[in-house]
Phi, psi and omega in degrees: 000138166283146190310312181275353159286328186289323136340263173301344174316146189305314188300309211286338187286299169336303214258343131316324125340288189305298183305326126323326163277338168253028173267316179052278171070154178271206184245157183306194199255033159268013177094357209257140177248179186305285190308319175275003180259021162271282190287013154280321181285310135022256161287319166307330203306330170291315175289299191288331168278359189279277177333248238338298187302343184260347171095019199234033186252146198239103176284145193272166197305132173291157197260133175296119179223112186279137161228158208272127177267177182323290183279060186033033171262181193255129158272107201260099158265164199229101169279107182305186157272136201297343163272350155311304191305325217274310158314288164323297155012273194284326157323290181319321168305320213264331184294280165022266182320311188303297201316311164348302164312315133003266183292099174017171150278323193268353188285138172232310178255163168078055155220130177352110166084355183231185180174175190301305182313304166288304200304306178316316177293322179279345170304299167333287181325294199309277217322295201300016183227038160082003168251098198215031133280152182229148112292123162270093190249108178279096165292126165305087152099330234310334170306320204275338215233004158002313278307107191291323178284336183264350183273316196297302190318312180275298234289327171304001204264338180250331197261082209266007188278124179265358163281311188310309189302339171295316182300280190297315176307341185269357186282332166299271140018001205259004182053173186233150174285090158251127175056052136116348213230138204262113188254150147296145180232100219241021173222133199073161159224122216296137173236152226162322208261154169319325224243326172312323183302320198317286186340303184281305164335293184309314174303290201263036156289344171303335195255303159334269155334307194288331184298315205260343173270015163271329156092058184235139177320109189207156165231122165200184184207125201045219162320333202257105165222156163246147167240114222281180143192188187252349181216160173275008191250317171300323177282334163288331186282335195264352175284313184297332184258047177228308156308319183267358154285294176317328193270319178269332158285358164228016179027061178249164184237143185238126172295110189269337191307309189298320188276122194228170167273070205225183209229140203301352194254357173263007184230165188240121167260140180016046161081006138264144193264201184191140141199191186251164232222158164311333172267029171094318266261128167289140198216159172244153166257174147293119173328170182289301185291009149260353143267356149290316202297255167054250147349303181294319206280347184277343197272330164275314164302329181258022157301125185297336177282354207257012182073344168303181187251162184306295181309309176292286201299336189280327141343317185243342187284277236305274213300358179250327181279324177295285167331301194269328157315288194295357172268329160284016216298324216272357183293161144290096202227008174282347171278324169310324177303316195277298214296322218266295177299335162305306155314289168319306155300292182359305201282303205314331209290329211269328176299325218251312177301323172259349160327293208272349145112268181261176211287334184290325174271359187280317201289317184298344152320282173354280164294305181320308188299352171117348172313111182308154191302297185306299176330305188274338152278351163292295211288319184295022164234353180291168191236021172282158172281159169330299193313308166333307192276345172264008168239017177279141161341295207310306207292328199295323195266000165274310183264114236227160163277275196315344146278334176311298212285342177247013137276006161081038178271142142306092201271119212292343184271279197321350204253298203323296187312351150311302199278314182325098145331000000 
């Protein structure tokens, strides 16, 4: 069978379906959502597998989406239309295995079996077996700055069906929507799309492959890779002549402001920091500024203003307290845990405090919770602020960590000592 047929198979469309609705996401720029997209397919499907074969099929231009990065630039993604996602997809499935075969030992992500968690470990190996110079190299834009004729060129190096090849160039090519208007996109591969993880994976396996016949220690994941070595005078010779691959052999661009020569306790690798321990041992933590965004973000959910209910923030802390402990499990973290949950009942105690509003339900609060009569009409008549009245004794022993803990909050040092690795 051909390759864009095995593409187009019934199995393969389904199960590509099925990943896009349980994917869910928002819809492209006809407006058609995940929940509409059965009976689109439905109807279109005879019509949209015809174009493909014939070559007269147009994806439509992805819808533009800014979300704000760390150092207060905009991150630009580009959301396909749910039967593009679906199109897209269904390539990656069928691409997925060949390329598989390929692809590095050291490559981790948007790949089959692997993760942010192995890449961090293997990096950990390298420093501790004495290669703990990094190049650090921040590729520029790398979604946005592709060169799509030379990204095409290898994949033809694998890929000999030219309706496919064909397939994926118009999925590059499919332009983006901004502010109503339609741009071309004769660069990148936008990212957002189904179909982009492959992609880049596939270019800079090219960087990979140049890595491993030099025999040099390296990691990565997508775009973000470090490279080990043993002296700063060996890591200055592999920034310059790496750079200068990238840049004219992958016609890619490289941030040079970002990119540095430094010892593991100077990089934020996937939201992790690194140091060493009393046994020498290089071990990893959260960088500091993934326990600030952390912090910030429960700090946002216990705005005393927003009107939620008790019940709903503890709600949304348990599941940002899950999420973000189980992605760090495996760092050394524990004094952290406990300050950041000491911080966290903090804000809810200050929440729960203004829950009850005015001074007659704060005392009947109170009392109920076991507070004596004089005690409970003082502190629900003082006129100290919140922060205050929720780091006073009184509130700590009407709202106790053990009432919390039985209103079903997730205290982040006890989740952590589960989870840990």
């Amino acid at each position: 069978m051909e390759l864009l047929e095995k593409i187009l198979s019934r199995d393969n469309l389904n199960k590509a379906y099925k990943q896009v609705y349980r994917n869910k996401g928002a819809s492209g720029v006809d407006g058609v959502t995940v929940e509409e997209l059965s009976p689109y397919i439905k109807e279109h499907k005879e019509e949209i597998l015809w174009q493909i074969r014939n070559r007269k099929y147009k994806p439509q231009p992805v819808r533009r989406v800014e979300i704000p990065k760390e150092n207060g630039k905009m991150r630009k993604l580009g959301i396909p239309s749910v039967i593009d996602r679906v199109l897209q997809q269904a390539i990656v499935q069928v691409l997925t295995p060949i390329y598989e075969e390929q692809f590095s030992n050291s490559s981790y992500g948007f790949r089959p079996k692997r993760s942010c968690e192995m890449a961090v470990i293997k990096a950990l190996e390298c420093f501790n077996d004495g290669y703990d110079y990094i190049v650090d190299i921040d590729l520029e834009s790398f979604f946005d700055e592709v060169n799509q004729d030379k990204l095409m060129a290898i994949v033809h190096r694998t890929i000999k069906d030219n309706d496919v090849i064909s397939l994926i160039r118009k999925f590059l090519q499919s332009g983006v929507m901004e502010k109503g208007v339609v741009v071309e996109t004769n660069k990148g591969t936008p990212q957002g799309g189904n179909l982009s993880p492959l992609l880049s994976n596939i270019m800079l396996n090219e960087l990979d492959k140049e890595l491993e016949k030099r025999g040099l220690n390296f990691v990565r994941y997508a775009d973000d890779c470090l490279i080990m070595v043993k002296s700063e005078k060996a890591a200055n010779r592999v920034m310059e002549s790496i750079t200068t691959f990238i840049t004219k052999k992958l016609g890619l661009k490289v941030n040079v402001e970002k990119s540095k020569v430094a010892r593991p306790r100077q990089i934020k690798y996937l939201g992790f920091g690194f140091y060493k321990n009393n046994k020498g041992i290089w071990r990893p933590k959260p960088h500091i500024k993934s326990v600030k965004k952390f912090v910030n973000k429960l700090k946002e959910i216990t705005d005393r203003s927003d009107g939620k209910s008790i019940d709903y923030k503890i709600e949304r802390l348990n599941q940002v307290t899950r999420g973000w402990i189980n992605y760090f499990k495996i760092a050394d973290m524990k004094n952290t845990m406990k300050e950041v949950g000491e911080h966290l009942r903090h804000r809810l105690r200050m929440c729960i405090w203004k829950y009850w509003k005015i001074p007659r339900a704060k005392y009947k609060a109170l009392r109920k919770l076991g507070i004596k009569e004089e005690t409970a009409y003082m502190v629900a008549n003082t006129r100290r602020g919140y922060y205050f009245v929720a780091s006073t004794v009184v509130l700590h022993m009407a709202i106790s960590n053990n009432r919390l803990k039985q209103k079903g909050l997730v205290f982040p040092l006890e989740y952590y000592s589960k989870v840990h690795i």
